[in-house]
ZAMARGU-4260 file (C-alpha; in steps of 0.2 Angstrom, whole numbers, plus 5000, padded with zeros to 4 digits):
<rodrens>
0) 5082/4960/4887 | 5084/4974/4900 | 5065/4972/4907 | 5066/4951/4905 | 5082/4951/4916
5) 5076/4965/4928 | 5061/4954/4932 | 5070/4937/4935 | 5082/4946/4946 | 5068/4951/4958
10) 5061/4934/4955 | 5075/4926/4961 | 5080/4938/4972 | 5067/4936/4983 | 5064/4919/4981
15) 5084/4916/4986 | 5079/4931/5001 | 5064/4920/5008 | 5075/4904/5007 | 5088/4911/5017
20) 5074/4917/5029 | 5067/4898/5032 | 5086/4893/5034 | 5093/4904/5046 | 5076/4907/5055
25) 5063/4892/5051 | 5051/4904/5045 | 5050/4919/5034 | 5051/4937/5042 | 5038/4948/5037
30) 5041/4966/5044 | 5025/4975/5037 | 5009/4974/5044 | 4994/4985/5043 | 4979/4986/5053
35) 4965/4996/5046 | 4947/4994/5055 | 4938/4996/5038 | 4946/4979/5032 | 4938/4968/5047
40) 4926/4962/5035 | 4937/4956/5022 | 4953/4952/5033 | 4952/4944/5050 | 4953/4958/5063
45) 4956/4971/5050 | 4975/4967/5046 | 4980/4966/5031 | 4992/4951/5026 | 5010/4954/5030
50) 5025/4954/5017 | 5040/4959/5016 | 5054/4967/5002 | 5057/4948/4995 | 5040/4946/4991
55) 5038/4963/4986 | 5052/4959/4976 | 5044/4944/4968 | 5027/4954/4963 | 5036/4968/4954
60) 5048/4953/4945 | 5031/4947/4939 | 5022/4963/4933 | 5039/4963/4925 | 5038/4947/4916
65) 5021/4950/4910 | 5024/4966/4902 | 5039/4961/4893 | 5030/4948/4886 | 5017/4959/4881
70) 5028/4971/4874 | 5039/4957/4866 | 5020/4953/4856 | 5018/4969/4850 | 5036/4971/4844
75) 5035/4955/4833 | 5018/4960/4825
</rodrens>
């Protein structure tokens, strides 16, 4: 249960970090941006869409979630 409650901490961690955001500021902060010329075609001038630890937070809680369901599978077989 170590991997299961890893991921829902980062899950609502960073959901509870964005909500906070919104309150205090009305809108969530996002600190890192990249700008890289060979994106223009994919991204609008070439920058990459921001984020921030919360929602970094949030992806790794669902990468998480995923392979502890995956291993959780193979353990039961």
């Amino acid at each position: 249960q170590k991997l299961f409650s890893f991921a829902m901490a980062c899950i609502l961690g960073g959901a509870i970090g964005n909500v906070i955001d919104r309150l205090l500021y009305g809108y969530v902060v996002d600190f890192l941006q990249f700008h890289w010329d060979w994106l223009k075609p994919v991204f609008h001038g070439g920058y990459f869409p921001s984020f921030n630890i919360a929602d970094s937070a949030m992806s790794i809680g669902a990468v998480c979630l995923i392979l502890d369901e995956i291993l959780r599978v193979k353990r039961s077989k």
